[in-house]
C-alpha positions in Angstrom: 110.1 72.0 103.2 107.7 74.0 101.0 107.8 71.8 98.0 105.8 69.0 100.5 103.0 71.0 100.4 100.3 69.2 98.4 97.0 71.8 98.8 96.4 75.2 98.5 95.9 76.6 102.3 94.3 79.9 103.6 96.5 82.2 105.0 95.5 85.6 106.6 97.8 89.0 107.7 96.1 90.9 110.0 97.6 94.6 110.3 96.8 96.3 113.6 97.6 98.8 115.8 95.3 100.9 118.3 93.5 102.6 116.4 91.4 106.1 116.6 87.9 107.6 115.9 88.0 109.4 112.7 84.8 111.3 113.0 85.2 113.0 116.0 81.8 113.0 118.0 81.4 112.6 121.7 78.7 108.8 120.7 82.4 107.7 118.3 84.4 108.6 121.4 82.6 106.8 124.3 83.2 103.2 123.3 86.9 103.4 122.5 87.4 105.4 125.9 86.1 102.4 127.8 87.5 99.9 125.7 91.2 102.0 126.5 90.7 101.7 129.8 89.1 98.1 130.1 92.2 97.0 128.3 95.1 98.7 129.1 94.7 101.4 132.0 93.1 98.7 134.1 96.3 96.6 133.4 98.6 99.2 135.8 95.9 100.8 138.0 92.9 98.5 139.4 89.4 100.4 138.8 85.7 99.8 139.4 83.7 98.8 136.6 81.4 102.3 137.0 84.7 104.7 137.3 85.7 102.9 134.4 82.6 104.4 132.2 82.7 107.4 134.5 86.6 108.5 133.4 86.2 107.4 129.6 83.1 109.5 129.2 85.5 112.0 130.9 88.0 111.9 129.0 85.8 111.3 125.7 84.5 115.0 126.6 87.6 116.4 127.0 89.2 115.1 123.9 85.8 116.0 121.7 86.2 119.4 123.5 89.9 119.9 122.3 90.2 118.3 119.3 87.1 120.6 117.9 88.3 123.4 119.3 91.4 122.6 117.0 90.0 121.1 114.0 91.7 117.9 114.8 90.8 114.8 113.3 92.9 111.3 113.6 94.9 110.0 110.0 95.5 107.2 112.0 93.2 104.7 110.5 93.6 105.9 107.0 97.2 105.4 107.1 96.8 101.9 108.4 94.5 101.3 105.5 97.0 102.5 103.3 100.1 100.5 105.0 97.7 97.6 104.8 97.5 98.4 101.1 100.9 98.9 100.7 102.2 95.3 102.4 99.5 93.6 100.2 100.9 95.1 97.3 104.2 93.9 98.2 103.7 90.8 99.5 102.0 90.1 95.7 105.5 90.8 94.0 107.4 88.7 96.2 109.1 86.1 94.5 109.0 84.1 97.7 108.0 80.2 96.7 105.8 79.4 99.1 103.5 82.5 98.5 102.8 81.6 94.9 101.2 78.2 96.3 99.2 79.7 99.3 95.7 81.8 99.2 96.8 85.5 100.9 93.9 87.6 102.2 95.7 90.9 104.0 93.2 93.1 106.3 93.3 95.8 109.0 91.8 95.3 112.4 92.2 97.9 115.5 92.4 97.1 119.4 89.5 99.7 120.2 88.0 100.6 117.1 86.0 98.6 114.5 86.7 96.4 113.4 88.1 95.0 116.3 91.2 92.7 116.2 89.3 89.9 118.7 86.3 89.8 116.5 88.5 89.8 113.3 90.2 86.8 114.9 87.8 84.7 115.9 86.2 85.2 112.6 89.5 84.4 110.7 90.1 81.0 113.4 86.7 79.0 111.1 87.9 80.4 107.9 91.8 80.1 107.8 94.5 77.4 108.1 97.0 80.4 109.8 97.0 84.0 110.9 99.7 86.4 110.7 99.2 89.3 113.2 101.1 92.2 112.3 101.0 94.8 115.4 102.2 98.2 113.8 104.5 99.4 117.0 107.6 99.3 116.9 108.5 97.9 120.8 106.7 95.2 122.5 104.8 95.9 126.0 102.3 94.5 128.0 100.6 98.2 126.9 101.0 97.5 122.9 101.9 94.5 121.1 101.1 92.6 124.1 97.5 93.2 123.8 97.3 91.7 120.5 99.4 88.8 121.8 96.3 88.3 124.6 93.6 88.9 121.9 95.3 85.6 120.5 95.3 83.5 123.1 91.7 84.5 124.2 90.5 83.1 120.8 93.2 80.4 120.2 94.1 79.2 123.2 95.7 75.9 123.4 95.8 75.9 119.3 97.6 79.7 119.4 100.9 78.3 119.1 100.3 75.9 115.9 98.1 78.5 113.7 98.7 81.7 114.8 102.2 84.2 114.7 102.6 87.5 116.1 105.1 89.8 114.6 107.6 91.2 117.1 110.7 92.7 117.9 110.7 94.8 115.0 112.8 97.2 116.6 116.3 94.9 116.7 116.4 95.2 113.0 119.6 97.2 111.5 117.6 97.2 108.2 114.9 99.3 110.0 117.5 101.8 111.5 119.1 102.1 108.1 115.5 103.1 106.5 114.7 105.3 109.2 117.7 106.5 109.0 117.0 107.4 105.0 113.8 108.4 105.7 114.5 111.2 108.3 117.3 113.1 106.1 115.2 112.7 102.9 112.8 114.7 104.7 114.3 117.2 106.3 114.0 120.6 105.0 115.8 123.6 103.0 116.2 125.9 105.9 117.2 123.2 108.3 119.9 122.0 105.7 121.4 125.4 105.7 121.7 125.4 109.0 123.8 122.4 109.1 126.6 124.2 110.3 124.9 125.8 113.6 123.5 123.9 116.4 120.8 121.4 115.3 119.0 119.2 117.7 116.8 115.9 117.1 114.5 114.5 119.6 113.3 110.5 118.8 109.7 110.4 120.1 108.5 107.6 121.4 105.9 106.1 123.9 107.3 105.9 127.3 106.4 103.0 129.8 106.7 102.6 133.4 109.8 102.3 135.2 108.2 101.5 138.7 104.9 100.6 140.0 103.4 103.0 142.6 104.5 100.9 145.2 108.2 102.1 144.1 108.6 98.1 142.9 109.6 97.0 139.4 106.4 96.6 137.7 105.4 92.8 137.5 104.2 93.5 133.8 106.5 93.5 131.0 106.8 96.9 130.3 109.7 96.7 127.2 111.9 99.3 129.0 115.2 97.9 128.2 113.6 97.6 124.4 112.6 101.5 124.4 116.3 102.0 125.6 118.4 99.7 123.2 116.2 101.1 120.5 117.0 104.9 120.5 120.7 104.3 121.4 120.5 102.0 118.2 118.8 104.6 116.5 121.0 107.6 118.0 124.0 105.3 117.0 123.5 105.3 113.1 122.0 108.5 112.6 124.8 110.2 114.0 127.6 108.0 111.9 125.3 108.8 108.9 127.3 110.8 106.2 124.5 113.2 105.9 123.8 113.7 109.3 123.8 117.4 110.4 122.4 117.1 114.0 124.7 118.1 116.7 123.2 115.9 119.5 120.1 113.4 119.6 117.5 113.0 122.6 115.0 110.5 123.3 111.6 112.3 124.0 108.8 109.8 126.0 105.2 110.7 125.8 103.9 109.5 129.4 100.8 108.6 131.3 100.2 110.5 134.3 99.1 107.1 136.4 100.3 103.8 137.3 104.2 104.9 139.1 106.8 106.3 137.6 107.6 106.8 133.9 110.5 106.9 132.3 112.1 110.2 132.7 113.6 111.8 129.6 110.3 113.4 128.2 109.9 115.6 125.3 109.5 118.6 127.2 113.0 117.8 129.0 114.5 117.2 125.8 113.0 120.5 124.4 113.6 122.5 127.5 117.7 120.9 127.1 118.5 121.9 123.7 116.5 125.7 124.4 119.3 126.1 127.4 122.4 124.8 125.6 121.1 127.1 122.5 120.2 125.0 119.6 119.0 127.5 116.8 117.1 124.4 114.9 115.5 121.0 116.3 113.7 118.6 114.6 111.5 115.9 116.0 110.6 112.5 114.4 108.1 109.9 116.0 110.9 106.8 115.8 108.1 104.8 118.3 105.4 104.9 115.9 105.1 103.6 112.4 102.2 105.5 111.4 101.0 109.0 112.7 98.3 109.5 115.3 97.2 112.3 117.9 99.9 111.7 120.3 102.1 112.1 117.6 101.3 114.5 114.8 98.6 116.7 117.4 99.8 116.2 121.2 103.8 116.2 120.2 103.8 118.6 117.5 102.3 121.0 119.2 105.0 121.0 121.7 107.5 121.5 119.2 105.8 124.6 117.6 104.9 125.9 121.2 109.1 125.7 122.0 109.8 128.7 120.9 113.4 127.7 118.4 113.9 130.3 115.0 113.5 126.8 112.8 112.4 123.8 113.3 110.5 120.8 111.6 107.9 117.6 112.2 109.0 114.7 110.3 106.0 112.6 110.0 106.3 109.2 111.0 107.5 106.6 108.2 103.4 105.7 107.4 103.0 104.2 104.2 106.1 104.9 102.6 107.1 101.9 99.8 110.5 101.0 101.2 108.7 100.4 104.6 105.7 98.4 102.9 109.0 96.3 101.1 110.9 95.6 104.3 107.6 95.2 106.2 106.6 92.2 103.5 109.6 90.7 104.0 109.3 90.1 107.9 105.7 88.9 107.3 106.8 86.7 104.4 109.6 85.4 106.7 106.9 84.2 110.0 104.3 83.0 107.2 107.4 80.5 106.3 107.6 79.6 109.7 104.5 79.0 110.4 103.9 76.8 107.4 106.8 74.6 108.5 105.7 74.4 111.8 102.4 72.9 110.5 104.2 70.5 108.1 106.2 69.7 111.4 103.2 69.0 113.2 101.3 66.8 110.3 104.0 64.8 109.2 105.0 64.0 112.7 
């Protein structure tokens, strides 16, 4: 169907994910806190408009407090930047057809920091024939890719469907358990390897979602709990059938909210606290839920792996901008920019 198409049309790949303040001041904080809440707090817990402002300046506070205190700043955006780079750069080697006879333009955009992913879109609706949004999280929720989803249909609507294409279910793609898999043992480090023979633990961390509302009911939002679970036992599955592998069991570890109902229960402190009892001498803990690193990530859950207490153990960082990501990631964008373009032929020549 590619060969049909007569002119040259505008396509764009947007590459988003959260995104986080990278000069930490109290002013940088403020907005994002708000827009946090606004966009996803308020989806699980119902709050006024002026507790809204009054718990993200809160909040903004106490993370400009901490994250001082600690020297902390966020590589969040600058990896995404990079990944961004990265895809670009492979997307331009493809030998794919149809992107030698389309215009490409690949950007970054962020749910609550500039530049934001709804302004980014409405700009890119006068300006391009298609959009590509790339969401850079792994699972789908109401909480994640969700909100890029609604971004899309705020600024599409009725046209969403016929120009625009959201990424998804990265996670339910052997090819990205294999690369993890790669990724995690190229990584891994001297001391650990001659360990291989003792007790070796790895905890898979990922963001947690709810499991009930606070009413005790299933939550009437899709939370992409049965996605969180079918990932780390597809993840759990091939690292331990791995020829290298030297771990002796794997855990999942969820990074929770405190509000909304109940989360999902096997946290990162339970899977630390587990391998301390049954006497792992190493453990090594990789953020599997997040494609690039962040402060719940490389600050919040690192820190509770140094804190444990175990002889040896190691941070992987999270797979960022590493070139056989940016290659497999090209390929599933390549593959929904084909889709979309015959869709549109579809529709014209119908």
């Amino acid at each position: 169907m590619v060969d049909r198409i007569v002119s040259r049309k505008k396509y764009a790949v947007i590459v988003t994910t959260y995104g986080e303040v990278e000069r930490v001041t109290v002013s940088n904080l403020w907005p994002s806190s708000r827009r946090i809440l606004k966009v996803v707090t308020s989806q699980i817990a119902k709050i006024p408009t002026t507790l809204i402002y009054f718990i993200a300046d809160y909040r903004s506070t106490k993370h400009y407090i901490d994250w001082k205190l600690n020297r902390y700043s966020s590589s969040l955006l600058a990896i995404n930047r990079a990944q961004t780079k990265r895809l670009a750069a492979a997307l331009d080697e493809s030998e794919s057809e149809l992107l030698s006879q389309i215009d490409l333009n690949v950007c970054d955009a962020y749910y609550f920091v500039p530049p934001y992913l709804d302004d980014m879109l409405s700009k890119m609706q006068i300006k391009y024939d298609g959009v590509i949004v790339v969401p850079m999280i792994p699972v789908e929720s109401a909480f994640s890719c969700g909100i890029a989803c609604q971004m899309v249909i705020d600024t599409y609507g009725e046209s969403a469907f016929s120009q625009v294409k959201v990424v998804s279910k990265l996670w339910n793609d052997d090819r990205l358990h294999l690369l993890y898999t790669e990724y995690l043992f190229s990584q891994l480090s001297a001391p650990l390897m001659r360990l291989k023979k003792g007790k070796i633990g790895l905890v898979l961390v990922i963001h947690g979602t709810l499991v009930k509302d606070r009413a005790g009911n299933e939550p009437t939002l899709f939370t992409g709990l049965s996605e969180t679970i079918a990932f780390f036992e597809a993840m759990k599955r091939t690292i331990m059938a791995d020829p290298n592998n030297i771990f002796s069991d794997v855990r999942q570890g969820c990074i929770n909210h405190s509000r909304g109902g109940e989360w999902m229960a096997d946290t990162i402190e339970k899977a630390l606290t587990w391998f301390k009892a049954e006497g792992y001498e190493g453990v090594v803990m990789f953020p599997y839920g997040f494609f690039a690193d962040n402060s719940e990530t490389e600050y919040d859950a690192c820190k509770k792996l140094e804190h444990a207490g175990f002889p040896i153990y190691q941070y992987v960082r999270c797979i960022n901008d590493s070139p056989a990501f940016g290659h497999w990631l090209a390929g599933k964008v390549a593959e929904q920019l084909q889709a979309l373009c015959n869709l549109q032929l579809a529709i014209e020549t119908s």
